[in-house]
C-alpha positions as CSV (number, residue, x, y, z in Angstrom):
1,X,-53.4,23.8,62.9
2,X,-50.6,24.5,60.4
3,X,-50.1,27.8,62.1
4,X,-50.7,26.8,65.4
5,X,-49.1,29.8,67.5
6,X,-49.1,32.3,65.1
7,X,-45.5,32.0,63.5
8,X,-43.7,29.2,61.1
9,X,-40.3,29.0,59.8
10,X,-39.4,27.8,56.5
11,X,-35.6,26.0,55.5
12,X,-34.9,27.6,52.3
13,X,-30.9,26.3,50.5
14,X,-30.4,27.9,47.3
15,X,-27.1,27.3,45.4
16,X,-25.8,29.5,42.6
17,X,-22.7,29.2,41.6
18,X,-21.4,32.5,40.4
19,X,-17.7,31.3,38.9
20,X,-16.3,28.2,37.8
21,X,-12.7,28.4,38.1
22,X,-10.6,27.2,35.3
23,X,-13.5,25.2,33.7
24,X,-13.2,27.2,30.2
25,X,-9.9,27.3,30.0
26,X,-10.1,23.5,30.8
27,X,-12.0,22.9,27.7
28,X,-10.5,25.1,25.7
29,X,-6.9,23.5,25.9
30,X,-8.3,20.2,25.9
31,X,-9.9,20.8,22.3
32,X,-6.3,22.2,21.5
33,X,-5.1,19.0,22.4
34,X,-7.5,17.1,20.5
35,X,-6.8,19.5,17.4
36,X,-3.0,18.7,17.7
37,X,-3.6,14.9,17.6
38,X,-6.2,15.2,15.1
39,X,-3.2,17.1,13.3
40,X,-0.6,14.9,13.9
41,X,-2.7,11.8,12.6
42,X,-3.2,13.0,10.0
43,X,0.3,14.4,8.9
44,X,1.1,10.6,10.3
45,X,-1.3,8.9,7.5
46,X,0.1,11.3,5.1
47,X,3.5,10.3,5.2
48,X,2.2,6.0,5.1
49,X,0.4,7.3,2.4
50,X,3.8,8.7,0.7
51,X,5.5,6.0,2.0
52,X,3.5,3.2,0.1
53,X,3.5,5.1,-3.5
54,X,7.2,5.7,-3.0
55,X,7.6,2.1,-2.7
56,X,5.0,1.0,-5.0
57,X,7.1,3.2,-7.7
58,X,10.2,1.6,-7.0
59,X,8.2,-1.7,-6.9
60,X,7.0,-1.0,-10.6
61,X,10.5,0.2,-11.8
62,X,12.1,-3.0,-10.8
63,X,9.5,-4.7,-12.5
64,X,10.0,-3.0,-15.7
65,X,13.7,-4.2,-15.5
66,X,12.9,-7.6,-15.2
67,X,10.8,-7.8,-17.9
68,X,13.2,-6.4,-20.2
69,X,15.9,-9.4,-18.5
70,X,13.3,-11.6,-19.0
71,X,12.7,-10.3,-22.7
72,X,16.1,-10.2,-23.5
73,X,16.7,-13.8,-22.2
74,X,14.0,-15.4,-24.0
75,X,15.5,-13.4,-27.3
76,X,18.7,-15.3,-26.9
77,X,17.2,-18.9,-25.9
78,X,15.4,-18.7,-29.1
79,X,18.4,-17.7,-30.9
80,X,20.1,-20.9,-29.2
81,X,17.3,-23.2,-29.9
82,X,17.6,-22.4,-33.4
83,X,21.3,-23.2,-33.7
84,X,20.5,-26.1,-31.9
85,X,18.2,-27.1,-34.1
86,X,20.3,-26.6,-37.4
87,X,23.0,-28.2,-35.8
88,X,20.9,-31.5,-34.7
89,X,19.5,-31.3,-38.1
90,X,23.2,-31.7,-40.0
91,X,24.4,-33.9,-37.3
92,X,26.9,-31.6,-35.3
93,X,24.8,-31.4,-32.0
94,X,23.7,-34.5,-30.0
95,X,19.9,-35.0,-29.4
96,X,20.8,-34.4,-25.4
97,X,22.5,-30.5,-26.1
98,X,19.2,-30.1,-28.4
99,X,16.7,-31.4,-25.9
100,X,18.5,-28.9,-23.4
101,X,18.3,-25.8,-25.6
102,X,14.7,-26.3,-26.1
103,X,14.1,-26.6,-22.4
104,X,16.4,-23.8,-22.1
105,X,13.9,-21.8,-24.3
106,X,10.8,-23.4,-22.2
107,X,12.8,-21.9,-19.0
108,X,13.1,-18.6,-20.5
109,X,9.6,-18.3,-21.9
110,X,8.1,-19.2,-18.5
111,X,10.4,-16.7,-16.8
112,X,9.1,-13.9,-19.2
113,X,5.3,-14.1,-18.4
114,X,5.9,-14.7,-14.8
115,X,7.8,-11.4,-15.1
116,X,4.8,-9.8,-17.5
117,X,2.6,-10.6,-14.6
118,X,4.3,-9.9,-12.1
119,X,4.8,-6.2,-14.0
120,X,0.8,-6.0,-14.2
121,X,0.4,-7.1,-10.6
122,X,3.1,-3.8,-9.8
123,X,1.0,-1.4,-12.0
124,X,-2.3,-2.4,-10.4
125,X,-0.8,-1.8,-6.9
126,X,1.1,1.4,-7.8
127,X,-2.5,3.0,-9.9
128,X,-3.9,1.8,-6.3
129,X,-1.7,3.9,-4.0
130,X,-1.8,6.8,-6.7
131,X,-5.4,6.6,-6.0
132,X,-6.1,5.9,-9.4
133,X,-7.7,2.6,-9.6
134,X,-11.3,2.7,-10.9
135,X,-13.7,0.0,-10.7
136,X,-16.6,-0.3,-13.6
């Protein structure tokens, strides 16, 4: 009954595409693209990178300086304190001028290991933008 008077027809839609125009040029600027951004992110991290030793560097120099302040300030309290103290001791200083040197000294001392640790605190962050902080 399929071929009920002796002749059939049969539908048959084949597609084949033969050229897609554009489509390889498409992706090969659009990997160009992503190769340029890929490029400039990088040269982009590479300068924060530069950026953050540069001012870790001037971060550590300034520390150094104040150290040496510091140093230097706590060398010349001491010296005062000491005059102070001779000078209480024979009776040409009051007990108020001595009192003040010695917390003059107490000043200075505090400022010199504030500025010690703030030096280390600098070192640590300069070794870390270097790169060259190692953990045991």
């Amino acid at each position: 009954t399929f071929f009920k008077d002796g002749s059939f027809s049969v539908l048959l839609n084949v597609s084949l595409p033969l050229y897609h125009f554009g489509e390889r040029s498409n992706k090969v600027r659009a990997a160009k693209a992503k190769l340029e951004q890929t490029r400039l992110e990088k040269e982009n991290l590479n300068e924060q990178m530069l950026l953050e030793l540069t001012q870790a560097a001037y971060n550590l120099d300034e520390a150094k300086m104040e150290c040496q302040i510091a140093d230097r300030s706590l060398e010349q309290a001491e010296e005062n304190r000491k005059v102070s103290h001779s000078q209480y001791t024979v009776g040409l200083e009051s007990l108020s001028d001595h009192l003040e040197a010695q917390a003059l000294w107490q000043q200075a001392y505090e400022t010199q290991v504030n500025a010690h640790y703030q030096l280390y605190l600098s070192y640590v962050k300069y070794k870390k933008a270097a790169g060259t902080l190692y953990q045991h």
